[in-house]
C-alpha positions as CSV (number, residue, x, y, z in Angstrom):
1,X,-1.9,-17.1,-16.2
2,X,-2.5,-15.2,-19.3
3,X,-2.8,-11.2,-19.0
4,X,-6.2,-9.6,-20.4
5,X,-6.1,-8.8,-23.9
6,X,-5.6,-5.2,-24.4
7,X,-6.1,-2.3,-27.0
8,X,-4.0,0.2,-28.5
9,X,-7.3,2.3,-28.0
10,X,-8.8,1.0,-25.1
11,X,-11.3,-2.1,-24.8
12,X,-14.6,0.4,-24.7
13,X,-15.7,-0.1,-28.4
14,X,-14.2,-3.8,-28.3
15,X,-16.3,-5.3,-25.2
16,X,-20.1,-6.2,-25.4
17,X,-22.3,-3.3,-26.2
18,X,-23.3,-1.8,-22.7
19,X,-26.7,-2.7,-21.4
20,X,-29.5,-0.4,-22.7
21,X,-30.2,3.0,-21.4
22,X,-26.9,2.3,-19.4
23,X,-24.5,5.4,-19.7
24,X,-21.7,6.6,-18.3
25,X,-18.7,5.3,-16.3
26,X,-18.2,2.1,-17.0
27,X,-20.4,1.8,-19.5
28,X,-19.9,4.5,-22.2
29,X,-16.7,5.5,-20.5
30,X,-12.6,4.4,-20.5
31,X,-9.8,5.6,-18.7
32,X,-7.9,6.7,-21.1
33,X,-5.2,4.0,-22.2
34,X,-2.6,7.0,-23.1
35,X,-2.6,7.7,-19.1
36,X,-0.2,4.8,-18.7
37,X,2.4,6.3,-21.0
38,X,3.9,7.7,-18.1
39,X,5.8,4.4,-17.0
40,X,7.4,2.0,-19.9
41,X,6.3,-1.1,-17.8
42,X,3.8,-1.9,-15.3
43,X,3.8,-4.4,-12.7
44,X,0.8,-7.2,-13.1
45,X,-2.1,-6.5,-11.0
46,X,-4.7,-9.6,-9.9
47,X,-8.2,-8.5,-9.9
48,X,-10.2,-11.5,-8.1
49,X,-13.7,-11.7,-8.0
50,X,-16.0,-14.3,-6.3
51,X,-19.6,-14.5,-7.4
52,X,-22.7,-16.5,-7.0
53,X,-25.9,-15.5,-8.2
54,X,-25.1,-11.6,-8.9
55,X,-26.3,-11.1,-12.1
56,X,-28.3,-7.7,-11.8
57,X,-24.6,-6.5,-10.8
58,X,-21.9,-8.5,-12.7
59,X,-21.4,-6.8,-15.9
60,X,-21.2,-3.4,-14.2
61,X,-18.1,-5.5,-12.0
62,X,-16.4,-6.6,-15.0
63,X,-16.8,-3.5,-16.8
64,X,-15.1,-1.4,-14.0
65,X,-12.3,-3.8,-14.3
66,X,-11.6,-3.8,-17.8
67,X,-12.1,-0.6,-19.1
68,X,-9.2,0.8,-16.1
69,X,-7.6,-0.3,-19.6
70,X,-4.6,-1.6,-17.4
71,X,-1.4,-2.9,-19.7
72,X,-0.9,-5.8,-17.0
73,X,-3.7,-7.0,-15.7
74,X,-4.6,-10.3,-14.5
75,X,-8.5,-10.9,-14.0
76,X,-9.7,-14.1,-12.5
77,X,-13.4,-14.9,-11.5
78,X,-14.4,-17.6,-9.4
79,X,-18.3,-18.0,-9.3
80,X,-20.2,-20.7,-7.2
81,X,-22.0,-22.4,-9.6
82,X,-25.1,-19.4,-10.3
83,X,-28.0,-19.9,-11.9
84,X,-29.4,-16.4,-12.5
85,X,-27.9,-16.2,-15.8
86,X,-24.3,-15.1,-14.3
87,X,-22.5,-18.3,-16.6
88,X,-24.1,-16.4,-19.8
89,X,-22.4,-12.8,-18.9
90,X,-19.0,-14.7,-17.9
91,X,-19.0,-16.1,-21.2
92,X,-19.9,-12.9,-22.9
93,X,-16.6,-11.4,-21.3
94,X,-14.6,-14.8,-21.5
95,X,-12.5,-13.6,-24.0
96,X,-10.7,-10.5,-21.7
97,X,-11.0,-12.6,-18.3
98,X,-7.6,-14.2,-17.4
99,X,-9.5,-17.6,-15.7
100,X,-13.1,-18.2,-14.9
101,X,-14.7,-21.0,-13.5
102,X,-18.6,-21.4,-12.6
103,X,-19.0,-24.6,-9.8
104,X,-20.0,-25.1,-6.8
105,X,-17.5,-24.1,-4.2
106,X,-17.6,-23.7,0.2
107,X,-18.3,-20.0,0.2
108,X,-16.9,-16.4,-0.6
109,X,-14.0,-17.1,1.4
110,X,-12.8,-20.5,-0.3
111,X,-13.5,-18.8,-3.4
112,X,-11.4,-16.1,-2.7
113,X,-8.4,-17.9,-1.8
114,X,-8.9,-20.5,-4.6
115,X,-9.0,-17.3,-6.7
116,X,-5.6,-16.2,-5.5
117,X,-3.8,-19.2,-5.1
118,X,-3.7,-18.8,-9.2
119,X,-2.2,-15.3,-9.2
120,X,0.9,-14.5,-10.5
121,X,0.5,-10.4,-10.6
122,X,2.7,-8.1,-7.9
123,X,-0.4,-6.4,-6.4
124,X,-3.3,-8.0,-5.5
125,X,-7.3,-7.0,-4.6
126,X,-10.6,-8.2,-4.3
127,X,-13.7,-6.9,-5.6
128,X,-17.0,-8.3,-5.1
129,X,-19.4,-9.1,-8.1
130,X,-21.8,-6.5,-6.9
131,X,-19.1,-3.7,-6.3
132,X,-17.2,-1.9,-8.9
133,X,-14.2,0.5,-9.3
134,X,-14.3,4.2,-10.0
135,X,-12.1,5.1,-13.1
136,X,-8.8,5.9,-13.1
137,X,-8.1,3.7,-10.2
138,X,-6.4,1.4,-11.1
139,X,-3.4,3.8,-12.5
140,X,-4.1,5.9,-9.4
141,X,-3.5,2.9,-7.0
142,X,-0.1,1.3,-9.1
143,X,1.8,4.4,-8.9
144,X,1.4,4.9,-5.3
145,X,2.2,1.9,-4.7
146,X,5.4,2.6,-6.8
147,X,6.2,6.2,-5.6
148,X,6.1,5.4,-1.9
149,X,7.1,1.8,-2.1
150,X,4.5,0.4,0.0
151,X,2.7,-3.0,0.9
152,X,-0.6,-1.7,1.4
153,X,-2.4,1.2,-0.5
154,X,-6.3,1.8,0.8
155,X,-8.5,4.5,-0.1
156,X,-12.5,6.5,0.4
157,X,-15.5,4.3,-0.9
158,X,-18.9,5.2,-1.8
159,X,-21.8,3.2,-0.7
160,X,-25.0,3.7,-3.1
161,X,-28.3,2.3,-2.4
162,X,-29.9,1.2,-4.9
163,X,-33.5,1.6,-4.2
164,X,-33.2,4.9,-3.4
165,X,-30.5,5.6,-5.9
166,X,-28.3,7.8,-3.7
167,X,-24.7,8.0,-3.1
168,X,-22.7,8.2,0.3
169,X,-19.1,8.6,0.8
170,X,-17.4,6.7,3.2
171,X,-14.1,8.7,4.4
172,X,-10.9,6.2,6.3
173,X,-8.9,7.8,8.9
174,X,-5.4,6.5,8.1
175,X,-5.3,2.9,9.7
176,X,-3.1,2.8,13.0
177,X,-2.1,-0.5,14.4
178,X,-3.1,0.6,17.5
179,X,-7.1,1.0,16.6
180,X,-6.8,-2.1,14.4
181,X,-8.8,-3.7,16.2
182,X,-11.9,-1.3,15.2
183,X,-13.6,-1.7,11.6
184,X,-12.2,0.9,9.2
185,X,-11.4,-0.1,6.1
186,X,-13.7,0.0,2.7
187,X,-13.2,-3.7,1.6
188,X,-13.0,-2.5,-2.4
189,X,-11.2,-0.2,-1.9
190,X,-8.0,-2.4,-0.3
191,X,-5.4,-2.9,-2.5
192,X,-1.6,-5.0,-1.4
193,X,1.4,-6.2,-2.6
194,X,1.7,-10.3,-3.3
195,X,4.3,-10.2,-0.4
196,X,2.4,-9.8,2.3
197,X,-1.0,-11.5,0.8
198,X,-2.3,-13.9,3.5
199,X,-5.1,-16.6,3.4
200,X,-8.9,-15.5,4.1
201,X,-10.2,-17.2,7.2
202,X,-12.8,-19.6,4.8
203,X,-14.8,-20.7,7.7
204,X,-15.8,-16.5,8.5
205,X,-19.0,-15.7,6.2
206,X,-19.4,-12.0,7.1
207,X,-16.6,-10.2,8.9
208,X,-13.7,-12.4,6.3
209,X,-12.1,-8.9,5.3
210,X,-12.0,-7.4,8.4
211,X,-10.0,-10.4,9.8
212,X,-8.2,-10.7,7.5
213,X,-6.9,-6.8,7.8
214,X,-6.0,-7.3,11.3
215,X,-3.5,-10.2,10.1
216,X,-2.3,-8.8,7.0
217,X,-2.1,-5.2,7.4
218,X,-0.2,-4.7,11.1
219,X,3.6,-3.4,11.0
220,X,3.0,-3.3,7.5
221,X,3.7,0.2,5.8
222,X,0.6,1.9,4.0
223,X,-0.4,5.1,2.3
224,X,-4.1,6.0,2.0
225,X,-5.6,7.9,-0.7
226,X,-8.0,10.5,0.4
227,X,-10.7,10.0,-2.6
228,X,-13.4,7.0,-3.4
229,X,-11.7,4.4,-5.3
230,X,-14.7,2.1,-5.7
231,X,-18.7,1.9,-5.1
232,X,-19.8,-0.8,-2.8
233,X,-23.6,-1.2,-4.0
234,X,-26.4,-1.4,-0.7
235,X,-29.2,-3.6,-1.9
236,X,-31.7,-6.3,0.0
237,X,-29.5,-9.3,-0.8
238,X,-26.1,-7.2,0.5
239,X,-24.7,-8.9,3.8
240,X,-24.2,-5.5,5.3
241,X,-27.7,-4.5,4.6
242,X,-29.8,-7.3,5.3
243,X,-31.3,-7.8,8.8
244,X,-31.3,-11.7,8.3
245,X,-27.6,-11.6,8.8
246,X,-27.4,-11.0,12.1
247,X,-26.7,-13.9,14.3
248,X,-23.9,-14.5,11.6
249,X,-22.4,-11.2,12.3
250,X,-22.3,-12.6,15.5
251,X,-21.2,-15.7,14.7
252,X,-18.4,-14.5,13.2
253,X,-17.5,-11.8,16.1
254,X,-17.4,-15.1,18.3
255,X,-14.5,-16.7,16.1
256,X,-12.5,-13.6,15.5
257,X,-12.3,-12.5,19.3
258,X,-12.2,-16.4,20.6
259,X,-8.9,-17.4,22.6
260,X,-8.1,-20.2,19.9
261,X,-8.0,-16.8,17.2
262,X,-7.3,-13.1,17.8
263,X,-8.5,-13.3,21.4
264,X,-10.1,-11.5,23.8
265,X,-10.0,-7.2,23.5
266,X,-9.5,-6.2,27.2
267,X,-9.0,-2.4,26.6
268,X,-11.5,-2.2,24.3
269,X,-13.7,0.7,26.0
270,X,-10.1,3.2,26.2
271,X,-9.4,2.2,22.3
272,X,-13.1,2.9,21.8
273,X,-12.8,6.4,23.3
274,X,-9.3,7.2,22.0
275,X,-11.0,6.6,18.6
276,X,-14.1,8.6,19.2
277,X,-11.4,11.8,20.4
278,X,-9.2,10.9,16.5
279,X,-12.1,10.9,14.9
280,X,-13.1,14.8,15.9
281,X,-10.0,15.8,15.3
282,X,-8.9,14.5,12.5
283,X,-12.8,16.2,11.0
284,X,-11.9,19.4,12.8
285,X,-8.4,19.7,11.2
286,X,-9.5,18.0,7.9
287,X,-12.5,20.3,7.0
């Protein structure tokens, strides 16, 4: 799998003209490519992103990705066969994706792991066509993974809504094995080494990341960093946001905690409350 083409300058004034009155990060802005100078080589990093009908959002995706202007980068989009227009951006980018392919598929999950089944980079992550990266991040993320030599690296989000245009940060306690079992972690922001990467559960349509931490992140060794490392956009069509979801949320819950899967949580009330007593004093001793 090829790497994305890069630039001795950075990709900003090589990529598609940002959409109009668009400004800013990633739009009119690049990491700056000299940041990497630090390291002579970097280890390849798979960016995979599953789409389907995400137009309004997708540019702003692929732009977060590319203009990181990462020196190894491998960037593969798997869409489900959209038609909102989301073929016509991919091919307006085709040219600095790694592999893209626009069919229809079984769902986020299959596309995911179809997505990753062609990766050939040392770290691997997610992001979702209506998320994007905050800049920097992606040198930010490589070197700890290099400096503390760990297999999973996580980090802050922000969610923004976009109706009312207004950001909030999410903040991670550093994820214990022991209070695993409780949802934590800021999907896009989740990055790990190929090592350890493990199947997502394809028949899951909400709650697929979540599962999929409690299987590929316990005994592992991690490092959080304490800062956003990606935007996670709240609109009407969002799972997380829209009420319709529900009794799939549900759904899901049923699988994850069924005896055939991760099986039933018996001291869920004490992990509950020891959880409730970390989280005041890690704000207490934090602030």
């Amino acid at each position: 799998m090829p790497s994305v083409k890069t630039a001795e300058n950075g990709l900003l004034n090589v990529l598609p003209k940002p959409l109009q009155g668009k400004i800013g990060w990633a739009w009119t802005e690049e990491t700056d490519p000299t940041i990497y100078n630090n390291r002579k080589s970097w280890p390849k990093l798979t960016i995979v992103t599953p789409s389907y009908n995400q137009a309004d959002f997708l540019e702003e995706t692929f732009r977060s990705v590319l203009l990181q202007n990462y020196p190894n980068l491998e960037f593969i989009i798997m869409d489900g066969g959209s038609n909102d227009g989301s073929k016509t951006i991919l091919e307006k980018y085709s040219r600095w994706i790694s592999y893209w392919q626009s069919e229809k598929d079984g769902g986020q999950g299959q596309a995911i792991n179809r997505g990753f089944s062609l990766a050939s980079g040392e770290y691997y992550a997610w992001i979702n066509s209506d998320d994007y990266y905050l800049k920097d991040v992606f040198h930010l993320v490589i070197d700890t993974f290099l400096k503390y030599k760990t297999g999973f690296v996580y980090g802050y989000a922000n969610n923004y809504n976009v109706e009312k245009n207004e950001f909030k940060l999410v903040t991670v306690l550093p994820y214990i094995d022991y209070f695993i079992k409780i949802p934590a972690l800021a999907q896009p922001s989740c990055f790990w080494s190929a090592k350890i990467h493990q199947p997502i559960w394809e028949e899951l349509y909400c709650s697929l990341d979540f599962e999929l931490w409690l299987r590929l992140v316990k005994g592992q060794k991690r490092k959080l960093i304490k800062q956003p490392l990606a935007v996670a956009q709240v609109h009407d069509d969002a799972k997380t946001s829209d009420p319709k979801m529900k009794a799939k949320w549900e759904a899901d819950h049923q699988k994850i905690w069924s005896a055939e899967a991760h099986g039933t949580v018996y001291e869920w009330k004490r992990i509950v409350f020891l959880n409730r007593i970390r989280q005041k004093l890690y704000s207490l001793f934090s602030s």
